[in-house]
C-alpha positions in Angstrom: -40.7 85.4 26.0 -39.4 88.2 23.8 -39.3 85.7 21.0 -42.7 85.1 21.3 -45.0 87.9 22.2 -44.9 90.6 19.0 -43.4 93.5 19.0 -45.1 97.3 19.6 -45.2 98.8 16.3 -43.9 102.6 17.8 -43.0 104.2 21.2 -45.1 104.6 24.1 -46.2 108.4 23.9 -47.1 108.1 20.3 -49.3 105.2 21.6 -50.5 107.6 23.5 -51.5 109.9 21.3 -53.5 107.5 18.6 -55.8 106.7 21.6 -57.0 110.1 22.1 -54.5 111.8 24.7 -52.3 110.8 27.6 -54.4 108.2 29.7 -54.3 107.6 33.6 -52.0 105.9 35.0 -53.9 102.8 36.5 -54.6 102.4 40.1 -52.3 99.1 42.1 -54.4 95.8 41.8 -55.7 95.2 44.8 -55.8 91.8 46.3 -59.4 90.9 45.1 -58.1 92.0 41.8 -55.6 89.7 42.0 -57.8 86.9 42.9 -60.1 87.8 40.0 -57.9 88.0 37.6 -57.6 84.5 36.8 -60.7 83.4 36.4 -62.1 86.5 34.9 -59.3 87.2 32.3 -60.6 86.8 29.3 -57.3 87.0 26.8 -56.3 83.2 25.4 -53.8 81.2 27.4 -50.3 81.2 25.1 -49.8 77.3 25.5 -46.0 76.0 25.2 -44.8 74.6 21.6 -43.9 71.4 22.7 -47.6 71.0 24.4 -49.0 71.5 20.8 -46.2 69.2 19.4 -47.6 66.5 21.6 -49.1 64.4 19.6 -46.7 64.8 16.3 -43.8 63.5 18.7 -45.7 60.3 19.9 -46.0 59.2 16.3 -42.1 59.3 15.4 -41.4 57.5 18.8 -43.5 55.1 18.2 -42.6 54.3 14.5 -38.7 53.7 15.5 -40.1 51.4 18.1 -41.9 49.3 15.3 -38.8 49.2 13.6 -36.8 48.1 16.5 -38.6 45.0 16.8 -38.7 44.1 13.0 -35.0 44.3 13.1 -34.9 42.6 16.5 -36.9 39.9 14.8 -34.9 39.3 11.8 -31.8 39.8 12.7 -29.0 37.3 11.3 -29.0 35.9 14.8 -31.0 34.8 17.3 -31.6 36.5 20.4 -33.6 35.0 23.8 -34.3 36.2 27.2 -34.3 33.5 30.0 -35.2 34.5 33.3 -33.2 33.2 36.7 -35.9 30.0 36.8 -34.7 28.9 33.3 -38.0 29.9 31.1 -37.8 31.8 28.1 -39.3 35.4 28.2 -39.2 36.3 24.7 -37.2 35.1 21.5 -36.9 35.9 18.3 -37.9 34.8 15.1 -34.3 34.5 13.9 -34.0 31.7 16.9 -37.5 30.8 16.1 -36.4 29.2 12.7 -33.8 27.7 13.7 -36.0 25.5 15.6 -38.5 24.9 12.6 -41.4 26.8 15.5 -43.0 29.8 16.5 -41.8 32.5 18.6 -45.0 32.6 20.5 -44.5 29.1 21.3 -41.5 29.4 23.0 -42.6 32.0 25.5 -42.4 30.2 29.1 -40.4 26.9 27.6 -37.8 25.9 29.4 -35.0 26.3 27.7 -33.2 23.4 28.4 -35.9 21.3 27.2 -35.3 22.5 23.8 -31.4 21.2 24.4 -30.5 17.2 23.3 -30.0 15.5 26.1 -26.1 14.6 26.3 -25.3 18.6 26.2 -27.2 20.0 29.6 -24.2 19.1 31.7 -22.0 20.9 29.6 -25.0 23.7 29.5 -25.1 23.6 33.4 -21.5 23.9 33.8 -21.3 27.1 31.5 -24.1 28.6 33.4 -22.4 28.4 36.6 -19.4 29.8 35.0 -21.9 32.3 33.5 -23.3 33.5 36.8 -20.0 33.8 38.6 -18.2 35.9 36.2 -19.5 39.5 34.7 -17.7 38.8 31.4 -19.3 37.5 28.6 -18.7 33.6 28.2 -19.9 31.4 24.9 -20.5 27.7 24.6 -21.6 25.0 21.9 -24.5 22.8 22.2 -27.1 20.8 20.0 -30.8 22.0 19.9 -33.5 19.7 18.9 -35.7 21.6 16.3 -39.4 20.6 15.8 -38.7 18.1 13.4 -36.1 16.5 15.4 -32.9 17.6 13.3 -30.1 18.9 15.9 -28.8 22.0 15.1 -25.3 23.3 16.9 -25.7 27.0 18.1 -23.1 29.0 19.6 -24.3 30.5 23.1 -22.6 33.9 23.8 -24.4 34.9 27.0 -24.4 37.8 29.7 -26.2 38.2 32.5 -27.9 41.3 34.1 -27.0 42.7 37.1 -29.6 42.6 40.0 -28.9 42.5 43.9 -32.2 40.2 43.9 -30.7 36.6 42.0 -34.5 35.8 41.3 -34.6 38.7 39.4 -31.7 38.0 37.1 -32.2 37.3 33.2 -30.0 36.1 30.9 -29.6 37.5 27.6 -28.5 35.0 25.0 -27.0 35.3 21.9 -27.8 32.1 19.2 -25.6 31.6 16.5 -26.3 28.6 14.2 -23.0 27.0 13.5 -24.4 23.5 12.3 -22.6 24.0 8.6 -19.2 25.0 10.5 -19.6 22.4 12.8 -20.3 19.5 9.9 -17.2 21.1 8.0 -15.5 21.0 11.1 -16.8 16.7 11.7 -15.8 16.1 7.9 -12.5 17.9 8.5 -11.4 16.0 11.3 -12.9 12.6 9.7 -10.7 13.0 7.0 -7.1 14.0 9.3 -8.5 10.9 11.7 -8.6 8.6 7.9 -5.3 10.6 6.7 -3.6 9.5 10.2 -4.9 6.0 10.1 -3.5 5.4 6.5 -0.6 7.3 7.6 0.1 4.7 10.4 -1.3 1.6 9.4 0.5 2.3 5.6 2.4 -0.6 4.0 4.9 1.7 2.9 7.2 3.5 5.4 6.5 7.3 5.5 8.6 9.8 6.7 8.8 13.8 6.1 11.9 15.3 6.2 13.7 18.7 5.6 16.7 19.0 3.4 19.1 19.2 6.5 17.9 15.6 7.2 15.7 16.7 10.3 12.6 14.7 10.1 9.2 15.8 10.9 7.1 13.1 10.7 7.4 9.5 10.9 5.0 6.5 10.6 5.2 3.2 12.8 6.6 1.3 10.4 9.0 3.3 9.7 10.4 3.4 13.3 9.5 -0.2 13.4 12.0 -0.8 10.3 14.8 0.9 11.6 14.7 1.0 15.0 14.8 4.6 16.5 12.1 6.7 17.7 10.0 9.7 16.1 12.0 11.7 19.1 15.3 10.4 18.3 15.1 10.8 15.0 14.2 14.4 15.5 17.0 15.0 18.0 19.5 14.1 15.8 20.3 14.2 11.9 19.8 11.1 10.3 21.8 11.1 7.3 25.2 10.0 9.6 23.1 7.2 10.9 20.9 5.9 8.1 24.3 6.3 5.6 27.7 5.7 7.8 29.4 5.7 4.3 30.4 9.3 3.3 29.8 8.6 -1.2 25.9 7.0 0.4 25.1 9.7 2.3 25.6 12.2 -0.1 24.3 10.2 -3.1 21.3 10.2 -0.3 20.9 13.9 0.1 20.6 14.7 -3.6 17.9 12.5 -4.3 16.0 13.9 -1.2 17.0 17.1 -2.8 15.7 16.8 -6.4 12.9 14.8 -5.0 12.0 13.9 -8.5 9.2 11.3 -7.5 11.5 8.4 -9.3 12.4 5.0 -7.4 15.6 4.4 -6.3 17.2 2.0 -4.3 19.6 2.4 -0.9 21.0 0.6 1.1 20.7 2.2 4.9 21.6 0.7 8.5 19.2 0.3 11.3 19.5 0.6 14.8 20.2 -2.7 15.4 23.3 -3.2 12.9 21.1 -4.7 10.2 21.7 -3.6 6.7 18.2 -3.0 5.2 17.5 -2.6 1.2 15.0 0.6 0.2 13.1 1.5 -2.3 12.4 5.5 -1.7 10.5 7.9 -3.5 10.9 11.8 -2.6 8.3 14.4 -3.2 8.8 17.7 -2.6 5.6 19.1 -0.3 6.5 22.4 0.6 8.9 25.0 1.2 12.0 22.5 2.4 9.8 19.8 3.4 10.3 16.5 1.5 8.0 13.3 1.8 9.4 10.3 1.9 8.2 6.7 0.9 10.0 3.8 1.2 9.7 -0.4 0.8 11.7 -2.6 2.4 12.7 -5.0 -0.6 15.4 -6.9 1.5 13.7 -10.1 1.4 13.2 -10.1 -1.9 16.5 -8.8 -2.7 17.5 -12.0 -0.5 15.2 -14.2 -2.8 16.9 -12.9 -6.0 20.3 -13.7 -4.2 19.2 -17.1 -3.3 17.3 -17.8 -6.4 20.8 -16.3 -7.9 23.3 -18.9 -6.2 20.6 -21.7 -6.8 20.8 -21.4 -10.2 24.9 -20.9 -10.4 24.8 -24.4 -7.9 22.7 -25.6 -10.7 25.2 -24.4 -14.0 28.1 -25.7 -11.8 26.1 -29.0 -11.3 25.6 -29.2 -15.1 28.9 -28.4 -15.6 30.2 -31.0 -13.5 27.7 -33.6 -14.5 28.6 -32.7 -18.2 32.2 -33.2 -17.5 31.4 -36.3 -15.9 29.5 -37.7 -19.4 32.1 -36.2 -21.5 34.5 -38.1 -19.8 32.7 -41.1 -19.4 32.0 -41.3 -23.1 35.9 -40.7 -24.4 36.9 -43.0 -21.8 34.5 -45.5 -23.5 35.3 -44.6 -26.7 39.4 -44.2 -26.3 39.4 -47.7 -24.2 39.0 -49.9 -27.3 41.9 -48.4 -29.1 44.0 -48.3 -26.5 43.4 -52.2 -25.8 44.2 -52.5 -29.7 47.3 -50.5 -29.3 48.6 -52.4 -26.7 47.9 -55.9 -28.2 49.6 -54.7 -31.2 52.7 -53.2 -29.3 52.6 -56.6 -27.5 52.7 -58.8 -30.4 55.4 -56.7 -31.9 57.7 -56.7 -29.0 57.4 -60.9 -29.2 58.7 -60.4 -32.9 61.2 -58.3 -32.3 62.8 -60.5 -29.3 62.8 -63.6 -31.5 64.1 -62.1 -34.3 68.4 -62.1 -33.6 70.1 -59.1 -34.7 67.3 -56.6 -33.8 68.6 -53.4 -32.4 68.5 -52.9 -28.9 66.6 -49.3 -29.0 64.2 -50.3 -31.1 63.2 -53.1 -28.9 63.0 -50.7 -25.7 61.2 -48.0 -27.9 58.4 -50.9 -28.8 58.5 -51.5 -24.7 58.1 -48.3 -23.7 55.1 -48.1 -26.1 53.5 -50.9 -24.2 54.5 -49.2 -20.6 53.0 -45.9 -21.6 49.5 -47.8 -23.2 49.4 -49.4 -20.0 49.8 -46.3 -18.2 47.1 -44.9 -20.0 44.7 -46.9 -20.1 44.4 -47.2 -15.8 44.2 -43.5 -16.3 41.1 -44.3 -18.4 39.8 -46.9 -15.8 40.5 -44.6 -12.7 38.2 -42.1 -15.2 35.6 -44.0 -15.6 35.3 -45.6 -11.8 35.6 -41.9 -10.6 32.4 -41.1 -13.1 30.6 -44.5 -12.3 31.3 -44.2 -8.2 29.8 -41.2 -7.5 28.1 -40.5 -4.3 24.5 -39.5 -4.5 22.9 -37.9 -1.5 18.8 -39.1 -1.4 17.2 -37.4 0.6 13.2 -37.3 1.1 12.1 -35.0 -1.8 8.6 -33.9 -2.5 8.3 -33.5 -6.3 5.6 -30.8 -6.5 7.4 -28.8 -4.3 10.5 -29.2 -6.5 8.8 -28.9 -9.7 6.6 -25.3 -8.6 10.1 -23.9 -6.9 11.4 -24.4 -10.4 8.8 -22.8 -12.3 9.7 -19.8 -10.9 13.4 -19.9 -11.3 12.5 -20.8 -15.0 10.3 -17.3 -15.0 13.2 -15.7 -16.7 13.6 -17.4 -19.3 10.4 -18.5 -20.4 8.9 -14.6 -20.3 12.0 -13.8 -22.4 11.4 -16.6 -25.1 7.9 -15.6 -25.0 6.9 -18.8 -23.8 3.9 -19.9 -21.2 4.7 -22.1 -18.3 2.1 -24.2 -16.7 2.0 -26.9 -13.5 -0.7 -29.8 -13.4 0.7 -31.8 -10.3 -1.1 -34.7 -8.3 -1.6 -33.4 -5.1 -0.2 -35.0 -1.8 2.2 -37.2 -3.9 4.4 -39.3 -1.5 8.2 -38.4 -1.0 11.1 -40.1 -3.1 14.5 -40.6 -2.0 16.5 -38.7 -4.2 18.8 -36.1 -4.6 17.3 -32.5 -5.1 20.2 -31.0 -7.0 19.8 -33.6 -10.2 16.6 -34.0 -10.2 16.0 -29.9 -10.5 18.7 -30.5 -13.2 17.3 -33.1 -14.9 13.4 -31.3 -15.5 15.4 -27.7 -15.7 17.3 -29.6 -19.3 13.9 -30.6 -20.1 11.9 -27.5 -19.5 15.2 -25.6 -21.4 14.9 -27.7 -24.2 11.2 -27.8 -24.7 11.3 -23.7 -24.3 14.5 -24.3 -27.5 12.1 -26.6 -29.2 9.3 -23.9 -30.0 11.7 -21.2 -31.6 10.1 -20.2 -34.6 6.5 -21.4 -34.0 4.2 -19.4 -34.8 0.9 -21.0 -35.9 0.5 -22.5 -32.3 -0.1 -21.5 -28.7 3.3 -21.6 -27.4 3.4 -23.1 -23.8 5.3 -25.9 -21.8 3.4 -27.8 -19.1 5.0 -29.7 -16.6 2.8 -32.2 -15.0 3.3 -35.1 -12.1 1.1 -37.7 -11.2 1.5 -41.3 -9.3 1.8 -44.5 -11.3 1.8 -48.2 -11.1 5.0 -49.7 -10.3 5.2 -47.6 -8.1 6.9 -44.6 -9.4 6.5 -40.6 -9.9 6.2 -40.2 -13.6 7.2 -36.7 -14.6 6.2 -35.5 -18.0 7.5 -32.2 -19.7 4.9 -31.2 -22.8 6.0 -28.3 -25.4 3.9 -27.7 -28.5 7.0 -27.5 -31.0 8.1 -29.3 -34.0 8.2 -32.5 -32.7 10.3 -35.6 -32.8 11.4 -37.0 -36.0 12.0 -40.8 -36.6 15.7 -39.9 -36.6 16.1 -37.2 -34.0 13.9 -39.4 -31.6 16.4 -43.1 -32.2 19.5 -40.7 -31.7 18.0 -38.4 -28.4 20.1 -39.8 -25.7 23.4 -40.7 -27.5 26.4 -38.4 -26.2 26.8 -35.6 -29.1 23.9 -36.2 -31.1 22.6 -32.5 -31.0 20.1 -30.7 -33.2 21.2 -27.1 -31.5 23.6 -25.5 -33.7 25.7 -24.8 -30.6 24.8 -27.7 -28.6 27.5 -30.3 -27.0 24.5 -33.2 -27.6 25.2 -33.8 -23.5 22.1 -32.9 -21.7 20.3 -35.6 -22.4 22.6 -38.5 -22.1 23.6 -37.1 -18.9 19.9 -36.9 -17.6 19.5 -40.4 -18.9 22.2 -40.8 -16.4 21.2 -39.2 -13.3 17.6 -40.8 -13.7 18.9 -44.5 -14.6 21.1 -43.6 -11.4 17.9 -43.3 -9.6 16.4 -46.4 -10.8 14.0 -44.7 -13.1 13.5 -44.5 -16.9 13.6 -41.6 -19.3 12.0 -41.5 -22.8 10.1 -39.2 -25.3 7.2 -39.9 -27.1 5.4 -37.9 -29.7 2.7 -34.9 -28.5 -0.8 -35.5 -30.5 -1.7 -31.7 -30.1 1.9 -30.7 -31.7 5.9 -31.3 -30.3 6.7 -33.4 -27.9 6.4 -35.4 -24.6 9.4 -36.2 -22.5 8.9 -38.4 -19.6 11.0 -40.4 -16.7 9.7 -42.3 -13.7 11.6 -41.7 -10.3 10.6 -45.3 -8.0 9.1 -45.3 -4.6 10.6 -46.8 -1.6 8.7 -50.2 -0.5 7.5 -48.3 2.9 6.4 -45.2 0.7 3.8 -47.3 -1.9 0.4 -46.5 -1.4 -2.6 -49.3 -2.4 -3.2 -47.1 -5.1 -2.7 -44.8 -7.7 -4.6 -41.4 -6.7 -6.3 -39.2 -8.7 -5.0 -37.4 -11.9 -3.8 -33.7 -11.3 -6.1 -30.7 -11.9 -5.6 -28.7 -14.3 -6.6 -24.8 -15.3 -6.8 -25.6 -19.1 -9.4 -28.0 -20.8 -8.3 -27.2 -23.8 -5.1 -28.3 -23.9 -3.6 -29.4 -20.5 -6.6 -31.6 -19.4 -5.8 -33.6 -23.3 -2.2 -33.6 -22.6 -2.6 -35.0 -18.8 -5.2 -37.5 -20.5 -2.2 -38.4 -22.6 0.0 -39.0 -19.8 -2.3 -40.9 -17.4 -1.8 -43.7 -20.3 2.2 -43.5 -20.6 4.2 -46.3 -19.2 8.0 -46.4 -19.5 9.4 -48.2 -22.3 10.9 -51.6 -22.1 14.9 -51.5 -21.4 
C-alpha cells in the first residue's frame, strides 16, 4: 500500500508543531467505535485498479474474440463440429463453400447426408477406426454440394475425450482435394492408356540397361521369344538372344549408342527358332535403353521365296532357251548335213567305179559319210529330246497366277518407272497346265512390254494385264503396254528364233513362248493397241469337264480411261487362224 497512499511531506513532531502544539494522544477505540466506524467514516473508499480497469479490459477481450471467429470462418480449410449422434454443431464458412450453402444451414444436418452415397461405408468404417484410437486418422470421400457437383475432401478427424460417449464431438478437419484428386484420375488414365499401348503394342517393347538386364517387357515380346519378364530379369540376355560371340557384341553397341536408327538381327528364341528383328534403341535415362523391335521373319521368308521363285524362273528360261536354241540349229544344221551326206555318198560311188583310185582317199570319203551319219542322229536325238519333253499340268487358276506375278514383277516395273495394273474375270475355271511356263510365258511378256515403253515420254506409261473367258472355250490372256508399237515388219518377224529388236537380245523369248503355249494347245499373237503400243495375246484351252455354258462377265477394272477401252478391245480378240 506504500505505493499507493502519498507520502508525509516532514517528520511527525514538526507535524506537530504546524497544528498548534503537541496534541493528545487519542483514547483506544472502543468496541462501539469500532462498529461505527464503517458506516459513519466519511473518507472515500480507495477502490483497486483493476476494478476501475473493468470495463477497458472487457472491450480488448472481446475484440480478439471477434477476430477469432473471422479467422475461424475464413480459414483456407474447413472446419465442423459433429456431435456423438452424427449432426453438425457448427461449420464454417470455408466448408460452407465448398458445398455451394450456408453455414447456418448446416447447423443440425446430418453429416452423412451431405456424403454421395457409395462413400458412407468407407465413412463408417473410419469412424469406428476414429473412435477406437486417440490418434488423429484422415480419410477421402465425395460430398455432394448444393448443386449436385461432388467434391473430394480430405477428413483429418479427432475426437474429444469424454467418460460420457453421448457427449463426445468430433472435430473435423475439411480439405478440398477435388483438383488433386482429378490430376490424380487423369494421371492414372493416362499410365492405365500408356500400359494398354504398352501391352497390346504391335511392336515388341522391352527396356533394358546396358549390362543387358531388362526392366520391362511387353507380351509380345515374351510371346516372340519365349521366356518370361522374370526369366529374363534373372539372367542376362545377351548369351541367350546372341549365342554367337561377333552378334552379341555387334548387339551391345547398338543398344549402347542407341542412335534411334533400324537395324536388323538375327536373335534365338526359347524354342530354337531363329527369329529376324528390326530394333530401334532409344536412350531414356541414366543407363536405361528402350527397345523396339518387329519381327520381319516372314517377310524376310517371302523375299527368300519370292527370291528362289524368280531364280526357278531364270533357270526355267534358261533351260527353255537352250531348248529353242537347240531346236532351231538342229533345224537349221539338218538340211546341210542331209546335203553333205548325199554328196559324200555320191562321191564314194565315183570313186569305187573309177579303177586306179587310191585306197585312202576312198576311206577318207567313207569316213566323211560315217562321221555325217554320226552327226546327224546327234541332231535327231537333239531335237526328240527338245520335242519329248515332259510337261507337268496341273490344275492352275490364272488370276491367281497372274496377281502372284504382279508382285514379283514390282521390282522391276517401279525401277523402269512403269505402272502395273490387273483386270481379271473373277471365278475363272482352272486349266490344266503347268505353272512354271505359264509364269514364264506372261513374265516375257510383261518384261517386254515394260522394254517396249523406254523412252516414252508423251504418254501414261503403264502395262495392264487382263484375263477373261472366251468362246472355244479357252482363257485368253492379254498383256497391253502403251509403247511404240508394232511395225508391219517387226510384227511378220515377232516369233521367228533371232529376230530381235533389243540391241542385246538373243530374239528367243518369243519363239520359245510360242512354244510352251502351242504346247498347251493355245495360240499366241500380237495385235496393234488403238490407244498407243501394243497388245499381246494367247488362249490357254479348257478341259471338256471344265467348259461352262457360257462366257461370264468381262473383268472390272479401276480405270475408265484407259483399261475399261483396252478390256473393250480385248472382249473382241479372237486368235488368229493357224
Amino acid at each position: 500500500m506504500t505505493d499507493i497512499l502519498p507520502k508525509a511531506s516532514g517528520s511527525l513532531p514538526d507535524a506537530h508543531k504546524r497544528r498548534g502544539g503537541p496534541r493528545t494522544p487519542p483514547s483506544p477505540m472502543t468496541r462501539h467505535d469500532r462498529e461505527r466506524l464503517p458506516n459513519d467514516s466519511q473518507e472515500p473508499q480507495v477502490q483497486p485498479p483493476l476494478a476501475n480497469a473493468a470495463h477497458p479490459i472487457e472491450t480488448h477481450t472481446e475484440h480478439p474474440r471477434d477476430r477469432f471467429h473471422e479467422l475461424f470462418d475464413d480459414a483456407p480449410v474447413g472446419y465442423i463440429t459433429v456431435r456423438a449422434n452424427g449432426l453438425i454443431r457448427e461449420a464454417n464458412r470455408t466448408f460452407a463453400r465448398m458445398l455451394r450453402m450456408q453455414a447456418g444451414d448446416l447447423r443440425n444436418v446430418p453429416f452423412t447426408r451431405l456424403m454421395d452415397a457409395d462413400d458412407q461405408e468407407v465413412f463408417y468404417l473410419y469412424r469406428a477406426n476414429v473412435l477406437g484410437s486417440p490418434s488423429t486418422r484422415h480419410c477421402e470421400v465425395r460430398l455432394v454440394a448444393a448443386d449436385g457437383r461432388r467434391v473430394w475432401v480430405q477428413l483429418v478427424s479427432t475426437v474429444s475425450q469424454s467418460h460420457d460417449p453421448s457427449q463426445r464431438e468430433w472435430r473435423i478437419v475439411v480439405t478440398d482435394v477435388t483438383e488433386r484428386k482429378q490430376a490424380q484420375g487423369e494421371l492414372h488414365r493416362q499410365r492405365d492408356l500408356l500400359e494398354a499401348v504398352f501391352d497390346s503394342a504391335p511392336a515388341m517393347i522391352a527396356t533394358i540397361d546396358l549390362v543387358g538386364a531388362v526392366q520391362l517387357a511387353n507380351p509380345r515380346w515374351e510371346a516372340a521369344l519365349g521366356w518370361t519378364l522374370r526369366e529374363l530379369q534373372a539372367e542376362r540376355m545377351w548369351s541367350r538372344l546372341f549365342p554367337n560371340r561377333p552378334a552379341r557384341n555387334a548387339a551391345r553397341e547398338f543398344v549402347r549408342e542407341a542412335t534411334g536408327r533400324w537395324e536388323e538381327f538375327r536373335v534365338a528364341t526359347r524354342f530354337g527358332d531363329v527369329l529376324d528383328l528390326r530394333c530401334a534403341v532409344a536412350p531414356l535415362f541414366g543407363n536405361l535403353r528402350l527397345i523396339m523391335a518387329l519381327d520381319v521373319s516372314q517377310q524376310r521368308q517371302a523375299e527368300e521365296s519370292i527370291h528362289e521363285h524368280r531364280e526357278s524362273l531364270r533357270r526355267v528360261a534358261g533351260l527353255n532357251t537352250i531348248s529353242a536354241m537347240a531346236a532351231a540349229i538342229s533345224h537349221e544344221v539338218n538340211q546341210p548335213l542331209t546335203a553333205l551326206i548325199n554328196y559324200a555318198t555320191g562321191a564314194a560311188y565315183r570313186l569305187r567305179a573309177l579303177p586306179g583310185v587310191p585306197r585312202d582317199a576312198l576311206e577318207a570319203v567313207e569316213h566323211t559319210i560315217i562321221e555325217a551319219h554320226r552327226t546327224a542322229n546327234i541332231v535327231r536325238h537333239i531335237r526328240a529330246l527338245v520335242a519329248k519333253r515332259h510337261i507337268e499340268q496341273t490344275p492352275l487358276d490364272l488370276n491367281a497366277v497372274v496377281e502372284n506375278l504382279t508382285r514379283l514383277l514390282s521390282t522391276e516395273t517401279a525401277r523402269a518407272n512403269v505402272a502395273l495394273h490387273v483386270a481379271c474375270q473373277p471365278d475363272l475355271p482352272a486349266i490344266p497346265a503347268d505353272r512354271v511356263q505359264v509364269e514364264q510365258v506372261i513374265v516375257n511378256l510383261v518384261q517386254n512390254a515394260i522394254d517396249a515403253m523406254e523412252g516414252t515420254l508423251d504418254r501414261l506409261r503403264e502395262v495392264i494385264v487382263c484375263t477373261r473367258l472366251t468362246e472355244g472355250p479357252a482363257i485368253l490372256v492379254s498383256v497391253i503396254d502403251r509403247g511404240h508399237g508394232l511395225s508391219p515388219e517387226v510384227k511378220q518377224n515377232l516369233f521367228t528364233p533371232f529376230f530381235t529388236t533389243k540391241p542385246y537380245g538373243t530374239g528367243i523369248g518369243l519363239s520359245l513362248c510360242l512354244s510352251i503355249v502351242e504346247a498347251h494347245g493355245g495360240r499366241l499373237w500380237a495385235d496393234h493397241n488403238p490407244e498407243g503400243g501394243a497388245i499381246f495375246r494367247f488362249t490357254l484351252p479348257l478341259p471338256r469337264e471344265a467348259r461352262p455354258s457360257g462366257t461370264g462377265h468381262l473383268p472390272v477394272v479401276q480405270r475408265d480411261d484407259v483399261v475399261q477401252p483396252l478390256a473393250k478391245d480385248n472382249e473382241g480378240a479372237t486368235a488368229p487362224e493357224p
